[in-house]
N, C-alpha and C positions, 0 to 999 in steps of 0.2 A: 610529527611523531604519532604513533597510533600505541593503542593496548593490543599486545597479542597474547592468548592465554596461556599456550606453549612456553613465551617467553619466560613469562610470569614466573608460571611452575618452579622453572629449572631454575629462576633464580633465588626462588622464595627454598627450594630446597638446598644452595649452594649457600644462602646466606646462613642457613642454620646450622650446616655442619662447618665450613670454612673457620669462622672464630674458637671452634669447639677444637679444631688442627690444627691452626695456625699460633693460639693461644702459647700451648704446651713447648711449641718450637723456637719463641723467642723471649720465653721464662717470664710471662705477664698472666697474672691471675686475676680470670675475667671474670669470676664469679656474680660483684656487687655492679660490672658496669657490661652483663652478656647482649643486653637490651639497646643501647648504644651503638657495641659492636659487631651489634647483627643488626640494625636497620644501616650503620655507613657501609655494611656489603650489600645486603637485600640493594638500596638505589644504584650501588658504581655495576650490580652484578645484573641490574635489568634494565640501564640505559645503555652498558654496554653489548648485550645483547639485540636490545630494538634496533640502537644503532648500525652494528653491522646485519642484520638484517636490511633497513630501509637499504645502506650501501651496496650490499649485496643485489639487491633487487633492481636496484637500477644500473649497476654494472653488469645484470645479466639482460637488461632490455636495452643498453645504449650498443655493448658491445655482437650484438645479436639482430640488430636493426639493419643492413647491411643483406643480412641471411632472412630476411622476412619479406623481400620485396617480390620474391617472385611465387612468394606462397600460394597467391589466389590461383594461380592458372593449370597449379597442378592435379597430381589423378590421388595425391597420398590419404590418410585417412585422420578424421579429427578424431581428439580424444582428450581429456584432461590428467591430469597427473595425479595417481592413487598415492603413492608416497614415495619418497627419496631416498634414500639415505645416503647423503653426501660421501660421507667417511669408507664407506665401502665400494661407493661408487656404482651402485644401480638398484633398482627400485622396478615398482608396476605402474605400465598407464590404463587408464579405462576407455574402451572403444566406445563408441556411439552406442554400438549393439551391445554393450555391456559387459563385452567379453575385457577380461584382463590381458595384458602383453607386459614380459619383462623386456624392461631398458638398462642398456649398461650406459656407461658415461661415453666411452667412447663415439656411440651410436647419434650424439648429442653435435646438432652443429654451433662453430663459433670456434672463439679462440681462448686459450688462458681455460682458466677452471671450468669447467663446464658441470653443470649441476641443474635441478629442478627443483619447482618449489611446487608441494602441495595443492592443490587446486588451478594448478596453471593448465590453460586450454595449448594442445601444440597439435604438430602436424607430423605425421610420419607413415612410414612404409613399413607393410607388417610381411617378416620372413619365417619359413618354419626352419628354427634351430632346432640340436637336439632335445632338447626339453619341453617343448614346444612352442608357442607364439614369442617371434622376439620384435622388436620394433629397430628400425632401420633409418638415419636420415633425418633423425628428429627437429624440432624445431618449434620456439614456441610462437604461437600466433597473435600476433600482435595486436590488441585493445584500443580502440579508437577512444 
């Protein structure tokens, strides 16, 4: 298990409002016991969090292993991953050169959910879309 601060945050602010909403809806008045009922969320709301993350992280490197073998030999361009955002399904990566490129999800190889995390190094072909720089073929490159 690791600390992630991200995780942290979201869950240090879910536990504080969650007993404040959930209190009212099953007519229990948290007043003298709010302390209680915001640390057993804060723990179930930030190991389920790390949780699927580690899970995630390694179903996106088992299932993507496969799609990484023939990485070395080609002409695409390395770059790390500026940000994601899953739920909308595309985000920026950063070129070597430093330049920005938007990635959609679909542009992502592999199968099942396809997504990106945050400082992940991958490999891709940069095309001009209408907006400009889009990234093509992506793929993340695999960590010895």
């Amino acid at each position: 298990m690791f600390f992630s601060v991200r995780a942290f945050i979201v869950s240090l602010i879910l536990a504080l409002v969650a007993p404040l909403v959930i209190a009212p809806l099953v007519g229990v008045n948290i007043a003298q016991d709010y302390l209680v009922y915001f640390a057993v969320t804060l723990v179930a709301v930030y190991l389920g969090a790390v949780f699927s993350q580690e899970s995630s992280s390694t179903k996106t490197q088992s299932s993507s292993e496969d799609d990484l073998q023939d990485d070395e030999q080609d002409d695409r361009e390395i770059g790390t991953v500026k940000w994601f955002n899953s739920s909308k399904g595309f985000g920026f990566l950063t070129m070597e050169s430093g330049d920005d490129v938007f990635v959609h999800y679909r542009a992502i190889r592999g199968r099942g959910r396809r997504f990106l995390i945050e400082g992940q190094k991958v490999r891709f072909y940069v095309t001009e879309g209408e907006k400009g720089k889009q990234a093509e073929n992506v793929s993340i490159v695999k960590t010895n």
